[in-house]
C-alpha positions in Angstrom: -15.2 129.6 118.8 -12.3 129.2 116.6 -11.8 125.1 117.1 -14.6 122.4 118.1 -13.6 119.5 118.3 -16.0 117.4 120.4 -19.6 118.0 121.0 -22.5 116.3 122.6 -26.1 116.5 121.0 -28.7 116.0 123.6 -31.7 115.6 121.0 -32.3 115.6 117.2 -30.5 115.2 114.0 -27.9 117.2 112.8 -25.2 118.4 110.1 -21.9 119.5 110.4 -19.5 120.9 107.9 -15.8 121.8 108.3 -16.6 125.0 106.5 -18.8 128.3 107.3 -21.8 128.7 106.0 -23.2 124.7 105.7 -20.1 124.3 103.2 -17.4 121.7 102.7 -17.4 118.0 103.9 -20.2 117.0 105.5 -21.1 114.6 109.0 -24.4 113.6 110.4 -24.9 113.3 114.0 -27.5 111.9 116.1 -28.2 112.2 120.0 -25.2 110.5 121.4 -21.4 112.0 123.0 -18.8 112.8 120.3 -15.8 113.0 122.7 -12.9 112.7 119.5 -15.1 113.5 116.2 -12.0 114.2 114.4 -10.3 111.2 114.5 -14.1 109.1 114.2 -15.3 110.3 111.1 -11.6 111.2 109.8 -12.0 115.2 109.8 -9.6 117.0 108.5 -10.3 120.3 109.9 -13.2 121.2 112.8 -16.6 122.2 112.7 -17.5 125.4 111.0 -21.2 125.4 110.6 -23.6 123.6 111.7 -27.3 122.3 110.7 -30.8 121.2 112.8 -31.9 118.3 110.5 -36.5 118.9 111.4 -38.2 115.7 112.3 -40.1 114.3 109.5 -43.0 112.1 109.7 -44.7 111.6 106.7 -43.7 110.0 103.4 -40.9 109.8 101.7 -40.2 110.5 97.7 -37.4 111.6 95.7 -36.6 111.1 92.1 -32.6 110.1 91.1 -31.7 111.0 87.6 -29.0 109.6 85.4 -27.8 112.7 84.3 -27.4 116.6 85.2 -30.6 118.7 84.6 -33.0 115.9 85.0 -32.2 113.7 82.0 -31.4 110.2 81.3 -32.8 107.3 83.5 -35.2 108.7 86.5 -36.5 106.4 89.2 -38.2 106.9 91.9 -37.6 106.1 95.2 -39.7 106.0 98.5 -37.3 104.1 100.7 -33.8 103.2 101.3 -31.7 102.1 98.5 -28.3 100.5 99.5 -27.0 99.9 96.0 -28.4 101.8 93.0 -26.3 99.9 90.1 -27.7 96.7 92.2 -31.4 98.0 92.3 -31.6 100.3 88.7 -28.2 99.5 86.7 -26.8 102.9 87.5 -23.3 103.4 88.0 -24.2 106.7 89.9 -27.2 109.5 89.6 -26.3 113.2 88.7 -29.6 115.4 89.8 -32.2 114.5 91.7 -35.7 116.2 93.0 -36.5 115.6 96.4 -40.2 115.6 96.9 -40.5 115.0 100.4 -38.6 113.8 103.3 -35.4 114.7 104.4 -32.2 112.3 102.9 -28.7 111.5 103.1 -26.5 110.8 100.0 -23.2 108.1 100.2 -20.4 107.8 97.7 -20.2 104.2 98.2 -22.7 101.5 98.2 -24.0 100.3 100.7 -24.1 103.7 103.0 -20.4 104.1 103.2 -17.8 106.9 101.9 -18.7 110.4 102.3 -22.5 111.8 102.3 -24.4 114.9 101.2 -27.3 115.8 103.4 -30.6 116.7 100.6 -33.7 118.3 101.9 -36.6 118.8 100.0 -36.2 120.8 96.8 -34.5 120.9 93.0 -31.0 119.2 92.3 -29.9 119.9 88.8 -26.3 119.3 89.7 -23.8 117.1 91.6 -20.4 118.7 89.5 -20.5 121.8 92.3 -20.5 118.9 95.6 -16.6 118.2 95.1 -16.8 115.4 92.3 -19.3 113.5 94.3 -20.9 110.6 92.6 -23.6 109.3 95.2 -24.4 105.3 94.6 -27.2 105.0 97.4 -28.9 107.0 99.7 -31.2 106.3 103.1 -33.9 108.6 104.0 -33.7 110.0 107.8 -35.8 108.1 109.7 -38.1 110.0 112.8 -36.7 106.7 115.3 -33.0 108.1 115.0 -34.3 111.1 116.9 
């Protein structure tokens, strides 16, 4: 398919990016009909690739740092966070380690702006994400399946 520009997901969680190979800007999506995607999340191009987010049920931990490589400030989080300068005094984290759960990232406080889509693993750096500097982040919950 050259150009998507609408789709309909009939059951779980997923990613899209407007670049092959899970690369570029990302969008979540959840069951629902996504007749005009393009001019609803302000897409600049259509969807290139996209990823199953798996169902999760278990606990949820990830560790935000202050700085690249793990340094600085760490906290640890096991739930949503709508505001991390409110919540820790950070202006922004730049690594973080997700222990488990699956998570989504936000720019702007308050789970707005654009968002990065984190599954479990080792984040030393946010300098190769396009200059993103996440300020919250909300875990994906099993009830928006």
């Amino acid at each position: 398919m050259s150009r998507c520009h609408s789709c309909r997901v009939h059951s779980g969680c997923w990613m899209m990016y407007d670049q092959p190979h899970y690369m570029g800007s990302q969008y979540f999506f959840r069951r629902g009909d996504y007749a005009d995607y393009m001019s609803m999340f302000g897409m600049s191009n259509c969807i290139r690739s996209c990823r199953m987010i798996p169902m999760y049920r278990r606990s949820y931990r990830m560790r935000i740092y202050e700085m690249e490589n793990f340094m600085g400030k760490i906290y640890e989080l096991t739930d949503d966070c709508d505001s991390i300068m409110d919540l820790y005094h950070m202006s922004h984290c730049q690594s973080c380690h997700v222990m488990d759960g699956h998570w989504l990232m936000y720019e702007q406080p308050h789970y707005r702006g654009r968002m990065w889509y984190f599954r479990p693993g080792e984040y030393r750096s946010f300098s190769n994400m396009g200059g993103m500097r996440f300020m919250n982040m909300r875990h994906i919950m099993d009830s928006w399946y």
